[in-house]
N, C-alpha and C positions, 0 to 999 in steps of 0.2 A: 585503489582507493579513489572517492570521488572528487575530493580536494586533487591528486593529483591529474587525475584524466581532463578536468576542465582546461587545469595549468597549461596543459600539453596542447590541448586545443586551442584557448583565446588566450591563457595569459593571464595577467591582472586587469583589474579593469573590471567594467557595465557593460552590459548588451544587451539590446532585444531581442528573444528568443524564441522559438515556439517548442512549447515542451509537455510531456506529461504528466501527471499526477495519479499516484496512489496514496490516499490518507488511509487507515486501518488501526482498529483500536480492538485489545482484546477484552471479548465482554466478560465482566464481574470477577474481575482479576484480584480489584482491592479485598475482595470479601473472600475470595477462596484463596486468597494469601491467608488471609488472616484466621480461618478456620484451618488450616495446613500447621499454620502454628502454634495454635493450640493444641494440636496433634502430637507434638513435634518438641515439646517443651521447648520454646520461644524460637528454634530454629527455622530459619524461612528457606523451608524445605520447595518449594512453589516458586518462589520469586528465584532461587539457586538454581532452577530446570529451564525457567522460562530464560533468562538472563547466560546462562550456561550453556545450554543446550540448544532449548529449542531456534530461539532467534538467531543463534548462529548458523543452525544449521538452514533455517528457512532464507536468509540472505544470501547463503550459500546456493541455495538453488535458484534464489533471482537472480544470479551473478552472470549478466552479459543481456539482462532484460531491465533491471532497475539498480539506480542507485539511492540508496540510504542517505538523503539529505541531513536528516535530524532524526532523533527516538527521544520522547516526551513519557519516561515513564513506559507503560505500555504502548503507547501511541507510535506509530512510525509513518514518518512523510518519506513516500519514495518516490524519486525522478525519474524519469523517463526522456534520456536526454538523446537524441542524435547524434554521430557525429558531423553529420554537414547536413544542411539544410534540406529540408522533405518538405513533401506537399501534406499537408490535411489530412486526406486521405490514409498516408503512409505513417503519419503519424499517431493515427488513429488505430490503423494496424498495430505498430509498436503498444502502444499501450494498451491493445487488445491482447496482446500474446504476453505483455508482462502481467496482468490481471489474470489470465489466464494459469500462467506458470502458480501465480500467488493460491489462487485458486486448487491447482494441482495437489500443492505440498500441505496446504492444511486437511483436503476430503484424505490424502494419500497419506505420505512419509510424516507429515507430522501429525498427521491423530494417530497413526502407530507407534511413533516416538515415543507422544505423550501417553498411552495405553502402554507400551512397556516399562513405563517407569511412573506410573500405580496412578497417573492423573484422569481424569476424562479429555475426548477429544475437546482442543478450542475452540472457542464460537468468536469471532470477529464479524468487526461491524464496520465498515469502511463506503468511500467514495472514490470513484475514478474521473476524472475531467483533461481535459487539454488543450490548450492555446498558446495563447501569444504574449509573452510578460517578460521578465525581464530577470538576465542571472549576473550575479557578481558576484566576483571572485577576489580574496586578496591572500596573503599568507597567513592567513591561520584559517578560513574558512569560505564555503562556498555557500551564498544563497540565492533561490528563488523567491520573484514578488508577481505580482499582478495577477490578473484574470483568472488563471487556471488555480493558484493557490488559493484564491479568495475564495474560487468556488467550491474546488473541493472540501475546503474545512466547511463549508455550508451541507457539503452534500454527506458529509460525515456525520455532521448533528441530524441534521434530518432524516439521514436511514436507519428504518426497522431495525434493531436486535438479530442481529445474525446473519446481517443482510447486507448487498454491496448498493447503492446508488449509484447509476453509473451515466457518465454523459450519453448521451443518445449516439453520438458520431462513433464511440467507441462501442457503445453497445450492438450498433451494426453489424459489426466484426467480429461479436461475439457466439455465429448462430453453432456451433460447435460446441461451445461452454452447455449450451441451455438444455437439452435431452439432462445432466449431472445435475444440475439444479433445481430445476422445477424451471416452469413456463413464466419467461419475465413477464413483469406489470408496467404498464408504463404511467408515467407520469410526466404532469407538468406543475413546474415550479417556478415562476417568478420570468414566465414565458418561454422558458428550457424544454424541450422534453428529453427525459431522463426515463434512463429502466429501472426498476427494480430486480434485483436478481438476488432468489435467496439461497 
C-alpha cells in the first residue's frame, strides 16, 4: 500500500521530491453507466465491473510500476515514486515503462476482461508528466503537489478522447509503445513539447 511504502521510506513529514505522474480518466463512463442501468432495472451493472473488477485488476498489473495516489470517481492519479533518488533521465524511464505497462492492460487483459463480461473494450483519456514537487506524508494519508501534478491534470484536460498527452521527456522512452498506437503527434503547449499518443 502507498501510505505504507512512503512511511518506510521518509516517514512523516514534507519533502521535495522528483516523481512521476499518470492522470487517466475513463471516457463516457457516466453515460454508459447509466444506459447499463436501464438495462439492468436500476442495477449498476457497469459501475459493479469497473469498481469490482476491472480497476482491481488493472492496478494489479501496475503493482511495482505505479502507485494509486487518489481515484476521483473514474479518474485515477497514479505515482511513479523511486525508491531513492534517480536522474531525469531514469525517471523518465520509470514513468515510461509504468505508461507502458498502463498501456499494456487496457489494448490486452483489460479489453478482454471487459469483452468477457458483455462490455465494450475501455477508452481512456489521460496525461503523463514528471518532475520536481513535493510529497507529504502523515498518518492517514499521502500527497503529492507541485509541478508534475499541476501539470498533468492540464495535460489530462487537454488530451483528445482516447488519447494519452504525454511529457516529451517520457515520451522519449516511449519508442517501443509507438508501432501499438499509431504514430505520436507532437505538440507544444504553453512552451512544453508534449506527444500525443493515441
Amino acid at each position: 500500500m502507498f501510505l505504507q511504502r512512503v512511511k518506510a521510506i521518509k516517514g512523516f513529514g514534507a519533502w521535495p521530491i522528483a516523481f512521476g505522474t499518470l492522470r487517466v480518466d475513463i471516457d463516457d463512463s457516466s453515460q454508459t453507466g447509466a444506459l447499463f442501468q436501464l438495462r439492468n432495472d436500476g442495477r449498476d451493472a457497469y459501475g459493479e465491473f469497473i469498481n469490482g473488477l476491472y480497476l482491481p485488476a488493472l492496478l494489479k498489473h501496475l503493482s511495482g510500476y505505479a502507485e494509486l495516489e487518489e481515484q476521483m470517481g473514474d479518474e485515477l492519479y497514479l505515482i511513479i515514486l523511486p525508491n531513492s533518488a534517480v536522474s531525469e533521465a531514469d525517471l523518465a524511464a520509470l514513468t515510461a515503462a509504468a505508461t507502458a505497462r498502463f498501456v499494456s492492460f487496457i489494448l490486452g487483459d483489460g479489453a478482454k476482461l471487459c469483452l468477457d463480461h458483455g462490455f465494450s473494450p475501455l477508452s481512456w483519456t489521460g496525461g503523463v508528466s514528471l518532475g520536481q514537487g513535493t510529497i507529504t506524508c502523515d498518518e492517514f494519508k499521502v500527497r503529492t503537489s507541485g509541478s508534475p501534478a499541476n501539470l498533468v491534470k492540464r495535460l489530462l484536460n487537454g488530451a483528445e478522447r482516447g488519447s494519452l498527452l504525454i511529457d516529451q521527456r517520457v515520451a522519449d522512452q516511449l519508442a517501443d509503445l509507438q508501432p501499438r498506437l499509431g504514430p505520436p503527434v507532437e505538440r507544444l503547449v504553453k512552451k512544453d513539447r508534449l506527444t500525443l499518443l493515441r
